[in-house]
N, C-alpha and C positions, 0 to 999 in steps of 0.2 A: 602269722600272716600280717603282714604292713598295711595301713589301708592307706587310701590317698593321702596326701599330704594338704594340709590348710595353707601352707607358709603365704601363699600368693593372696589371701583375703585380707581384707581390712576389719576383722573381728577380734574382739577380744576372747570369746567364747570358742570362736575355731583354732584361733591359734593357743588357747590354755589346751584342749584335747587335742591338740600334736604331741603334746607333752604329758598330760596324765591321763588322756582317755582311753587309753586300755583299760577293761578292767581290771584286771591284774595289778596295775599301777595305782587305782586308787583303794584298792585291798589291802596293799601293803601300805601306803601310808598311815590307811587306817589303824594297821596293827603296829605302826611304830607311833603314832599318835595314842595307844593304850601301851607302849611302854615295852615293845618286841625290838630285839635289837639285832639280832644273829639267824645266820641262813635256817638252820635249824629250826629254829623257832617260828618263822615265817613258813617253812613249807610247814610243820606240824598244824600249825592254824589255818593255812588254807587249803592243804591239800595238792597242790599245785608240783606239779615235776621238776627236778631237780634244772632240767635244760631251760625250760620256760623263768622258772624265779632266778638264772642268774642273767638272763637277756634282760627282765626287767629292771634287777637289782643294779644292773651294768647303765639301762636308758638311765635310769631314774638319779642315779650318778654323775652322768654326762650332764642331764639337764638342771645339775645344781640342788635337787630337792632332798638328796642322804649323800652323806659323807660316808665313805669308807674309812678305818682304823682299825689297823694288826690290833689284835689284843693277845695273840699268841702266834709264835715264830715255827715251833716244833711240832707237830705241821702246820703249816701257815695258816689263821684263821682272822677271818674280820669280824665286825662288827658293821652295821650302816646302822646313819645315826641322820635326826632329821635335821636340817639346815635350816636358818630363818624363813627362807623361802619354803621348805618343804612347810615348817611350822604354821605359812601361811595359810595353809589349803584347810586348819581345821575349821574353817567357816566353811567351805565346801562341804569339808564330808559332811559336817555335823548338820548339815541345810539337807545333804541326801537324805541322812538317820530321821531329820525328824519327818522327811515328807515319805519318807517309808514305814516310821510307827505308826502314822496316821491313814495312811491310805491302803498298806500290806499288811503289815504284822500283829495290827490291834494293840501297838504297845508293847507286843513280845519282843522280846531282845536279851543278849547276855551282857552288853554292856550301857552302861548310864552314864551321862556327863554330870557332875555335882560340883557344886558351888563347895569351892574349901575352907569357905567361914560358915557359913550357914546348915551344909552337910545338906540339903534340900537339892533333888534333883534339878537339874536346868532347862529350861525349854526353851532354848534358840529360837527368833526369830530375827530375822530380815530387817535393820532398821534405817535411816536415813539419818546420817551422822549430823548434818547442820539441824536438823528438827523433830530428833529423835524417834519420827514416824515411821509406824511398821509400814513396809515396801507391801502393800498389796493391789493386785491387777483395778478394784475401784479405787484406788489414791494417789497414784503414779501411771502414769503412759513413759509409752518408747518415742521418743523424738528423731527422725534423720536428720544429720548433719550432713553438709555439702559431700562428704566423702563417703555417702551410701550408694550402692549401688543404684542404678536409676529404677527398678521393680520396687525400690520402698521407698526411693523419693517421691515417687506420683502414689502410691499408695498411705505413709503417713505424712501425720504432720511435721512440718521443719523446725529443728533450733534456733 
């Protein structure tokens, strides 16, 4: 089922979930971001019906985020493989993972991001690249710029 389309907003947040907010779509980035490359291997980890994983594996394609590549001809099999862009989103997932060990799971989980020199687990956070400051709701605010709608330009403050 399709939901509305964002295309017509001025967001960056609506218009990224035109494109991976299915769930579905960010399930499987997640498991080609831990290294899942083949249809197979995608539905065994999620569970998901054959119809539904190739409608996603097909958007997720269009939208530039996995490449498709034959890896065998007899009978034709692919592979999706994640593109720069797809590569981009593991600050996304990894922003969901850690606001879901925190707030759901107590830390349970099957999978860990680790630092490859240190071998020491990772703990993502949020930071602000000119000043290295963690992004939190007390140290940052949201500013409207001219091209907000008019409900948050009388509501916050301006750019």
């Amino acid at each position: 089922m399709r939901h509305k389309s964002f295309e017509g907003m001025n967001c960056p947040i609506a218009l990224t979930l035109d494109e991976v907010g299915e769930w579905w779509s960010l399930l499987i980035i997640r498991d080609a971001l831990h290294g899942l490359t083949r249809f197979d291997e995608f539905q065994q980890s999620l569970g998901i019906s054959p119809n539904s994983l190739t409608r996603r594996l097909n958007a997720l394609c269009d939208a530039g985020l996995l490449a498709r590549h034959r890896y065998q001809d007899r009978p034709p099999r692919d592979e999706y493989l994640l593109t720069d862009r797809g590569k981009d989103l593991q600050a996304v997932i990894e922003s969901i993972a850690a606001w879901g060990r925190r707030h759901i799971t107590q830390r349970d989980g099957a999978v860990r991001l680790q630092d490859t020199v240190t071998g020491l687990e990772a703990e993502p956070v949020l930071v602000d690249r000119r000043t290295g400051t963690a992004v939190t709701p007390d140290q940052f605010r949201y500013v409207a710029t001219q091209a907000a709608p008019p409900i948050k330009l009388a509501k916050m403050p301006h750019a």
